[in-house]
C-alpha positions as CSV (number, residue, x, y, z in Angstrom):
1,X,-18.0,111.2,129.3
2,X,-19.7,112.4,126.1
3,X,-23.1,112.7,127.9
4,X,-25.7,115.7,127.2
5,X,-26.1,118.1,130.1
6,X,-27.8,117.2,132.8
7,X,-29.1,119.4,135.2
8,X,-27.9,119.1,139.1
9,X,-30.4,118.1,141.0
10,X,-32.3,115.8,137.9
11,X,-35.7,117.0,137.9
12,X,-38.1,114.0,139.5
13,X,-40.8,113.5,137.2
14,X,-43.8,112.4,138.5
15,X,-46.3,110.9,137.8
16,X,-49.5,113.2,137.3
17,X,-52.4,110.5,137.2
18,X,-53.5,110.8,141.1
19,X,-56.7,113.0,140.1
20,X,-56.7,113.8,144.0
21,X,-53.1,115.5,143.6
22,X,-54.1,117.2,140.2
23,X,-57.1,119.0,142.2
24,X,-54.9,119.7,144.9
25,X,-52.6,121.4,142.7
26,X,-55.0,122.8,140.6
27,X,-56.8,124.8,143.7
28,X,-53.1,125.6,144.6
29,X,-52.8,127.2,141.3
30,X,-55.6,129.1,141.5
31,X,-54.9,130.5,145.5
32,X,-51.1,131.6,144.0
33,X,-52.9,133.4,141.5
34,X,-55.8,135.1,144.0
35,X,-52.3,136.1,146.1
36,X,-51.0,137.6,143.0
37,X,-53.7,139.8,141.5
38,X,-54.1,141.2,145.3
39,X,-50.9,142.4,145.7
40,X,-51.4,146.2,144.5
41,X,-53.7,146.1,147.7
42,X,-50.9,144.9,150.0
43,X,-48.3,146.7,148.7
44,X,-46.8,143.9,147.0
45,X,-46.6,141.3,150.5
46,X,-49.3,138.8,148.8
47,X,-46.8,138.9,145.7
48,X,-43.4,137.8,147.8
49,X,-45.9,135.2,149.3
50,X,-47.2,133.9,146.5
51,X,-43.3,133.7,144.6
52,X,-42.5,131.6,147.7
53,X,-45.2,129.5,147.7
54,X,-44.2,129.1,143.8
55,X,-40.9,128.1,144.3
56,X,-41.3,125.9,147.3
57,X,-43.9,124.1,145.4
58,X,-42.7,124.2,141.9
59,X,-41.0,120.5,142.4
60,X,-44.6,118.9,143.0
61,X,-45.6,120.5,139.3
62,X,-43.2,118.9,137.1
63,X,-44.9,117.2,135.0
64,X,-48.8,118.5,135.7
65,X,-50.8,120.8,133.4
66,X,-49.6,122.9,136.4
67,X,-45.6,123.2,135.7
68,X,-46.3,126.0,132.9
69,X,-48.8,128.2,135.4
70,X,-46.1,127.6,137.8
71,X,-43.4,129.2,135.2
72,X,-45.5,131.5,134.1
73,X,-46.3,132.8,137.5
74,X,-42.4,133.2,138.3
75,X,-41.6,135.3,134.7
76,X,-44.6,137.5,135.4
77,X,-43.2,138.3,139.3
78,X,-39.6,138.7,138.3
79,X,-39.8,141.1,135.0
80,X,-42.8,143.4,137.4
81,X,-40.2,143.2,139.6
82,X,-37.3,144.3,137.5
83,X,-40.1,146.8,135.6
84,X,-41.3,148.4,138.9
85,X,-37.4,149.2,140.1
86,X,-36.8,150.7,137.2
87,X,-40.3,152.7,137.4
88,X,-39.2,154.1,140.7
89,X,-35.8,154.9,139.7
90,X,-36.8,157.3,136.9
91,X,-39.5,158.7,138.8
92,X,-37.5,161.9,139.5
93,X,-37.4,162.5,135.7
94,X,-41.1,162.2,135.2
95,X,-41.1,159.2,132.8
96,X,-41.3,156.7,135.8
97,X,-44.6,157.0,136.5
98,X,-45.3,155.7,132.6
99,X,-43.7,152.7,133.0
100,X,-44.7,151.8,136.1
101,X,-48.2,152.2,134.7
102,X,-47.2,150.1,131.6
103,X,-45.9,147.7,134.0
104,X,-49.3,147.3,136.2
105,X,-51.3,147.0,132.9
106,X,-48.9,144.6,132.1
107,X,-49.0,142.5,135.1
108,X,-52.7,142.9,135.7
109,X,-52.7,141.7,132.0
110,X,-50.8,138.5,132.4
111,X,-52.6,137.7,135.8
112,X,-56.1,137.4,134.5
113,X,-54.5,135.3,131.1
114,X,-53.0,133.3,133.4
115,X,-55.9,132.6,135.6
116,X,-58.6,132.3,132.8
117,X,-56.3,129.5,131.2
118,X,-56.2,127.9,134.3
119,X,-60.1,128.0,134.7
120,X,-60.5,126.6,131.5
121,X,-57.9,123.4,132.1
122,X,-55.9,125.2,129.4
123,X,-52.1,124.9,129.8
124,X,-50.1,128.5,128.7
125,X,-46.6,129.1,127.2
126,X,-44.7,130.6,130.2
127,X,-41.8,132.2,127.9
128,X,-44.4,134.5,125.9
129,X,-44.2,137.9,127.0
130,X,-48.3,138.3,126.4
C-alpha cells in the first residue's frame, strides 16, 4: 500500500549492449533530426513526421545514449509548436513576426546542438531550454 508511484505502463528497460541495436538507433537519431532541421522547407510536414516517428519509437530508447535525443527532440517540437501559434496569433499586431523569428532561431538553434551532440556520442540534458 505504501509504495512510491509507479508509472502505468512501467517503462521496460532494456538492455542497450546489442552494438547492432545502438547503431540502428543511432542512424535513427540522426534521420529524426535530418526530418527536423528540413521542416521550414516543407512547411512543417517533415516536423509532424519526425514527432511521430519519436514517439512511436521512443520505447526502444529507454535506456540508450538515445533516450535524452529522443526527449530532447519532443521539448524542442512541442514549445516551436506552442512559440509558432502564438507568433501567428499576434501577427495582426506586428510583434508576431518577432517571435516567430525568435522562435526559428531558436529551433534552428537547438537542432544543430542536438545533432552535433549526437555526432560526437555525446548524450544532452533534454530539460535545458538551450
Amino acid at each position: 500500500m505504501n509504495r512510491p508511484y509507479e508509472p502505468y505502463p512501467p517503462p521496460v528497460i532494456q538492455e542497450s549492449t546489442d552494438p547492432e541495436r545502438l547503431r540502428n538507433l543511432r542512424t535513427f537519431t540522426h534521420i529524426l533530426y535530418a526530418l527536423y532541421a528540413v521542416y521550414w522547407l516543407t512547411g512543417g510536414l517533415t516536423g509532424l513526421v519526425a514527432i511521430i516517428l519519436n514517439y512511436v519509437k521512443r520505447g526502444d530508447a529507454i535506456g540508450t545514449p538515445y533516450e535524452d535525443h529522443f526527449n530532447w527532440q519532443i521539448r524542442t517540437f512541442w514549445w516551436a509548436l506552442l512559440g509558432h501559434v502564438i507568433g501567428f496569433a499576434l501577427i495582426l499586431i506586428g510583434v508576431g513576426f518577432l517571435i516567430l523569428a525568435a522562435v526559428s532561431i531558436w529551433t534552428l538553434y537547438r537542432i544543430i546542438k542536438g545533432w552535433l551532440f549526437l555526432y560526437e556520442k555525446k548524450t544532452i540534458e533534454p530539460r535545458a531550454w538551450f
